[in-house]
C-alpha positions, 0 to 999 in steps of 0.5 A: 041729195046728202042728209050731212055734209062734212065740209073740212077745210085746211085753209088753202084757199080751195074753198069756193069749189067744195062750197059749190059742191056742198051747195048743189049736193045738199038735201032742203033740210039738210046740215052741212058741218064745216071742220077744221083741225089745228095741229097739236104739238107737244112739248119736246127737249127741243120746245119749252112748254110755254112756246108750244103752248103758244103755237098751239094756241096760234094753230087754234086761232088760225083753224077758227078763222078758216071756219068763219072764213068758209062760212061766210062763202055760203052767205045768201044761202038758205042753209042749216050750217055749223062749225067745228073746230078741233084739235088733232091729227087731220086725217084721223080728226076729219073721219072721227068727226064724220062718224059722230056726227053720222054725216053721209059724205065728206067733201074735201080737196085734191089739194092744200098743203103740198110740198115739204108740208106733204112729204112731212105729214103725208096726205091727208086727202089721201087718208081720208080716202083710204080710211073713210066709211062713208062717202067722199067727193074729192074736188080736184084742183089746179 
């Protein structure tokens, strides 16, 4: 049994099976932390200030709801939860945050993003796999 759970979620709909997990792994008086990370521009020759600033506040908006949206799929549960939302990279983000939160395993899904999204910036499941000092459970998905 896990102490601290990190829980980071991208929104992709690949909730349910890492909730499950989290749930099953997870000590009585255990805390499992559910991260999301938005995406951070910044302004280029190509974006004016205001319109990056717009997008980020989107890309805030949208990490809120996948945290109150993976929350709520632990409703019934007798569970110590929190929510973190914070900008950045998400690789780097989610073992930064895992460190100084001093949790003891990551979950995170084999999928989410795919596609151009992937080609573009990398896996992110992938880095956190190569760069992390702690456990993590990969929950594969179809």
């Amino acid at each position: 049994m896990y102490k601290k759970i990190l829980l980071p979620t991208d929104g992709s709909g690949y909730s349910d099976e890492e909730v499950e997990r989290a749930t099953k792994l997870i000590s009585d008086d255990g805390e499992i932390i559910i991260l999301s990370v938005a995406g951070k521009l910044t302004s280029s020759a190509f974006q004016s200030r205001s319109n990056v600033r717009k997008i980020n506040k989107g890309l805030l908006k949208e990490a809120q709801e996948n945290v109150k949206y993976m929350k709520k799929l632990f409703d019934g549960e007798k569970l110590n939860i929190r929510t973190i939302v914070k900008p950045g990279f998400p690789a780097e983000t989610i073992i930064k945050v895992a460190e100084d939160e001093e949790a003891d395993l990551i979950i995170i899904s084999s999928s989410g993003k795919s596609g151009l999204h992937r080609f573009i910036l990398g896996s992110v499941t992938e880095e956190v796999l190569k760069n992390a000092e702690i456990d993590v459970l990969l929950v594969h998905n179809k």
